[in-house]
C-alpha positions as CSV (number, residue, x, y, z in Angstrom):
1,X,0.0,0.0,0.0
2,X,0.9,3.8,-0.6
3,X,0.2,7.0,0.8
4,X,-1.2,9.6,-1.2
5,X,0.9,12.8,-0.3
6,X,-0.6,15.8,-1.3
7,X,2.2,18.9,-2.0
8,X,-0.9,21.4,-3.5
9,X,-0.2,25.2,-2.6
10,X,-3.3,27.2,-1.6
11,X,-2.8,28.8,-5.5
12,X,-3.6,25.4,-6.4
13,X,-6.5,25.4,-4.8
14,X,-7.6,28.4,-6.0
15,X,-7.4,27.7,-9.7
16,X,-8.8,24.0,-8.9
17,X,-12.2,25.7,-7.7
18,X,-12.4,28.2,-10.3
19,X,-11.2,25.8,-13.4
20,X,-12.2,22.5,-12.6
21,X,-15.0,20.3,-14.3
22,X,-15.0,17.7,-12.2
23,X,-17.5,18.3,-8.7
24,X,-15.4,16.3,-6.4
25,X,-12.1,18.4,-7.5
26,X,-13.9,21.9,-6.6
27,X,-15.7,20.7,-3.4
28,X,-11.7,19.5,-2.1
29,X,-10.7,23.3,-2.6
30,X,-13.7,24.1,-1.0
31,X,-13.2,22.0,2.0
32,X,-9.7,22.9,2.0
33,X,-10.8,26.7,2.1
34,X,-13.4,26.0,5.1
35,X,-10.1,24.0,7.0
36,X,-7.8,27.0,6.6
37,X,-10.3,30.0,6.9
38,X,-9.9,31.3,3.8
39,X,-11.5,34.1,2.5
40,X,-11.7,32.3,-1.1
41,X,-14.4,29.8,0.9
42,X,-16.9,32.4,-0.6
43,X,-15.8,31.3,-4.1
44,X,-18.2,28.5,-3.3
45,X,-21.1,30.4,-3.5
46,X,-21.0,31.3,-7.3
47,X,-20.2,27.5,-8.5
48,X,-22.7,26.3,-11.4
49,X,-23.7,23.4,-9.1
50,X,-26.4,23.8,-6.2
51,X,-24.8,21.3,-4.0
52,X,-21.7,22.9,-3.9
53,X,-22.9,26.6,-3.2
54,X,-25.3,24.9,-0.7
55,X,-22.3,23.5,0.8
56,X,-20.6,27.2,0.9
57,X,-23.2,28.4,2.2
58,X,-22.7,26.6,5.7
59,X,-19.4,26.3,5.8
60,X,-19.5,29.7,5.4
61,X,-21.8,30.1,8.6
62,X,-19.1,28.4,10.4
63,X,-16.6,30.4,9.7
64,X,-15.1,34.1,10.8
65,X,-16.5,35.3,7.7
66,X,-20.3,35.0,8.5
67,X,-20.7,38.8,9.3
68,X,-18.9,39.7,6.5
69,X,-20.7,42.5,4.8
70,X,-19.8,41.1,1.0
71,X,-20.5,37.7,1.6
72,X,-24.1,38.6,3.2
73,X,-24.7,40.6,0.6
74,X,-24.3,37.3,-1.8
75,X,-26.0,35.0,-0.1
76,X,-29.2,37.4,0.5
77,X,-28.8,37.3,-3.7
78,X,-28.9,33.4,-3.8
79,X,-31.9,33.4,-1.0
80,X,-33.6,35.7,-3.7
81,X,-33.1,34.4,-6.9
82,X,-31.7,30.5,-6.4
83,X,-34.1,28.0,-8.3
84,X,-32.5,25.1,-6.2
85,X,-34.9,25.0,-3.0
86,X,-32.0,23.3,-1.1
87,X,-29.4,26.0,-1.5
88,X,-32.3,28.9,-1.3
89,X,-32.8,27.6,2.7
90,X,-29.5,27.1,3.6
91,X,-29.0,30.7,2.5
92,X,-32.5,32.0,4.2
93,X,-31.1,30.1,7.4
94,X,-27.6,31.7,6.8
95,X,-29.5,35.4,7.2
96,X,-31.6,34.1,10.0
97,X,-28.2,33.8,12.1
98,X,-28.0,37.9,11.5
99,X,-31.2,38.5,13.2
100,X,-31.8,41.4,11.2
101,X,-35.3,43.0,9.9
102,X,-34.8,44.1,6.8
103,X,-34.8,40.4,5.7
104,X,-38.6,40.3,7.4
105,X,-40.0,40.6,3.5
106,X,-38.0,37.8,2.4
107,X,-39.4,35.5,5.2
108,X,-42.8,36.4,4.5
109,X,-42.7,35.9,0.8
110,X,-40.9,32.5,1.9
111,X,-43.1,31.3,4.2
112,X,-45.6,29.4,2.5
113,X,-43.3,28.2,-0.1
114,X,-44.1,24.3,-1.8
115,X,-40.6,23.4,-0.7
116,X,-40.8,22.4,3.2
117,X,-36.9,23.2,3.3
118,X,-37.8,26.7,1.8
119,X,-41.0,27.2,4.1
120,X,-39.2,26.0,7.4
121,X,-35.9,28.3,6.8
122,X,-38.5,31.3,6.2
123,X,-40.4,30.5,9.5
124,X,-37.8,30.3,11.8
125,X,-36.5,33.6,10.4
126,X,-39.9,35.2,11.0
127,X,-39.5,33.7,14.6
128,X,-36.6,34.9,15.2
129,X,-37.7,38.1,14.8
130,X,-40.5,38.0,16.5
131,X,-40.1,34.9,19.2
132,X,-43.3,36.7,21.1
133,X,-45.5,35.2,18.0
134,X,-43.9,32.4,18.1
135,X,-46.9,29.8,18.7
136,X,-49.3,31.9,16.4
137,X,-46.8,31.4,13.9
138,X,-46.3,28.1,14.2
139,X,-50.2,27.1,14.6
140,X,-51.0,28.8,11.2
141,X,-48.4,26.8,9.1
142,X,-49.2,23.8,11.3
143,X,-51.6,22.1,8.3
144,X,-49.8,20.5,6.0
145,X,-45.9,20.8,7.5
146,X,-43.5,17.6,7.4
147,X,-39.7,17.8,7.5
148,X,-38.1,20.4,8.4
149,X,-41.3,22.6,8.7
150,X,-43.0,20.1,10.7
151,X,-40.0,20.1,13.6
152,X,-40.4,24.1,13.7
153,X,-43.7,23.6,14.3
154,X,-43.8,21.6,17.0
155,X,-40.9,23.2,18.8
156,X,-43.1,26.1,18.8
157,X,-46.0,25.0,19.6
158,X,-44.7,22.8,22.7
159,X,-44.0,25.8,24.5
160,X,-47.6,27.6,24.7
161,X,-49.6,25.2,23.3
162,X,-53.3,23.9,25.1
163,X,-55.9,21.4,24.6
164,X,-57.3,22.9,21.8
165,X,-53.7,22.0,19.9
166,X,-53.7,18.3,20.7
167,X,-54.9,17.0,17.6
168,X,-52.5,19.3,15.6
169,X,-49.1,17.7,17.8
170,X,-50.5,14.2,18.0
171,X,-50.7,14.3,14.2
172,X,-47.2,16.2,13.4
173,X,-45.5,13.6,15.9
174,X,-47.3,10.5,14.4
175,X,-46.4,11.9,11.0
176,X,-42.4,11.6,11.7
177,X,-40.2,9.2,11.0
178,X,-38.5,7.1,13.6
179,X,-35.4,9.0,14.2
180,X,-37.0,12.6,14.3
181,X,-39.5,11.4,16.5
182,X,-36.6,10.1,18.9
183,X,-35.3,13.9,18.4
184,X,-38.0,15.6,19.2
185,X,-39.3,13.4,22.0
186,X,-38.6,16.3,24.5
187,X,-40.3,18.8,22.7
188,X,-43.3,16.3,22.4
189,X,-43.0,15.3,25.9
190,X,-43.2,19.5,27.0
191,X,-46.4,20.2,25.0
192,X,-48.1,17.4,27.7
193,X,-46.7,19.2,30.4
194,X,-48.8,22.1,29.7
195,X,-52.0,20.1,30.1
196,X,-53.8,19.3,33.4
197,X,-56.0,16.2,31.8
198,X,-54.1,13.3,33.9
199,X,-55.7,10.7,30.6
200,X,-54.3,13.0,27.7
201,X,-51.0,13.2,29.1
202,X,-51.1,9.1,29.1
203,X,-52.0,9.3,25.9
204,X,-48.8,11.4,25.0
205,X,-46.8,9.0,27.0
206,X,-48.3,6.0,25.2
207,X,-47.8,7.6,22.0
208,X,-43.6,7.8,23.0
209,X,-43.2,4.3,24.5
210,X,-45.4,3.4,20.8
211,X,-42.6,5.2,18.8
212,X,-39.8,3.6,21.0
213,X,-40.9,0.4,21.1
214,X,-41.4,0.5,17.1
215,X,-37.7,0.6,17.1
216,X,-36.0,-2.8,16.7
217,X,-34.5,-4.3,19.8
218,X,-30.6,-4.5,18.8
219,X,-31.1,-0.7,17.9
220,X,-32.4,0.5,21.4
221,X,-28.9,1.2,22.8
222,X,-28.7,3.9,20.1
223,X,-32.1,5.2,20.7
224,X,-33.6,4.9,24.3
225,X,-31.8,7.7,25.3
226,X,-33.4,10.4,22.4
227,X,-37.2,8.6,23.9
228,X,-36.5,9.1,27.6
229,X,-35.2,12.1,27.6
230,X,-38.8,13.0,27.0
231,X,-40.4,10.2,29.3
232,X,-38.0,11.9,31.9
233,X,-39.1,14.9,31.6
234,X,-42.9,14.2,31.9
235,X,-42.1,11.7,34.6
236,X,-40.9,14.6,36.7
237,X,-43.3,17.0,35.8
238,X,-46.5,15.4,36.4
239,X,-45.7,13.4,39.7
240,X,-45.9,9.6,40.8
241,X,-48.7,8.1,38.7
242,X,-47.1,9.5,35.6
243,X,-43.9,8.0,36.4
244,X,-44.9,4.8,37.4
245,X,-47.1,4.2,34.3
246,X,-44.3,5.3,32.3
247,X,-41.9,2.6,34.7
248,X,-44.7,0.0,33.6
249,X,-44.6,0.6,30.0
250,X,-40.6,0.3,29.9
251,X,-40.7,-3.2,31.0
């Protein structure tokens, strides 16, 4: 066996993004950019291919160069005009990190976009700017949200939300697959907390020990923890007969 030594100068990188055909070659002077904080990391965000300015796009969120008034500026261009839905949130979630209002039109025109990447990216920005509407937010883009859209949702509406909500969180739970349901357990479990009917929080906990139990056996070691964190909580929260019945449907 031999090991590949790679003697490329950051020049080499340089011309490698901007001359390349081949995807793989650009996204290594990419990467390489992102490793060594260099300012040519924003090169990314002009490449023909979505992935890759996707790709700049958080890299470039992750680096000193995120409140750079240039690169802003180009990435609230791509959040306007990019036809790939994927690279139009990651650069609507890149301006969300800014926290600034003049983006509060881009949001709103975002908001009820047909991508859920798009949608979700635009509603956390609005709630960002406005936290306080947080939950009215969140209830009125509740109907139809999966992915992405359906976890801001959900957050959102587990802090305020009531009785009247329950069919809405029941149904954006059920709707999620396995591992995002393991994710959001807590979030799920903090929406029960809220109510006082001792039956409808069982019926959160059943719906839990459901979604963890759905989970094959050999894979539980990897999971359980995500699930009780959320058991845990409403273990704690609603007193003795909540935690025993959630002890009795662990065994």
């Amino acid at each position: 066996m031999c090991t590949k030594t790679d003697n490329k100068t950051p020049e080499n990188y340089i011309h490698q993004i901007k001359h390349a055909p081949l995807f793989v070659d650009r996204l290594e002077a990419l990467n390489y950019f992102s490793k060594n904080e260099m300012k040519e990391l924003a090169t990314g965000l002009t490449d023909k291919y979505p992935k890759l300015r996707e790709k700049a796009i958080e890299n470039l969120e992750k680096s000193k160069f995120a409140k750079d008034t240039a690169v802003i500026s180009m990435i609230y261009k791509i959040a306007l005009n990019e036809k790939n839905k994927y690279a139009k949130a990651a650069a609507i979630t890149f301006l969300n990190e800014t926290k600034n209002p003049v983006y509060k039109a881009l949001y709103e025109n975002n908001v009820s976009d047909s991508s859920y990447s798009v949608s979700a990216a635009a509603l956390e920005g609005l709630i960002t700017l406005v936290p306080e509407q947080g939950y009215t937010l969140a209830k009125k883009y509740a109907g139809d949200a999966k992915e992405r859209l359906a976890t801001i949702v959900l957050e959102e509406m587990s802090k305020k939300g009531n009785d009247d909500d329950l069919g809405i969180v029941t149904d954006l739970y059920e709707k999620m697959p396995s591992w995002r349901k393991m994710m959001k357990s807590e979030n799920f479990a903090d929406y029960f907390i809220h109510l006082q009917n001792p039956d409808t929080v069982k019926q959160g906990v059943d719906m839990l020990l459901k979604s963890r139990n759905e989970v094959p056996v050999q894979y539980r070691m990897y999971t359980d923890p995500g699930f009780k964190k959320g058991l845990d909580k409403l273990a704690k929260a609603k007193g003795q007969e909540t935690s025993d019945y959630i002890e009795k449907g662990l065994k």
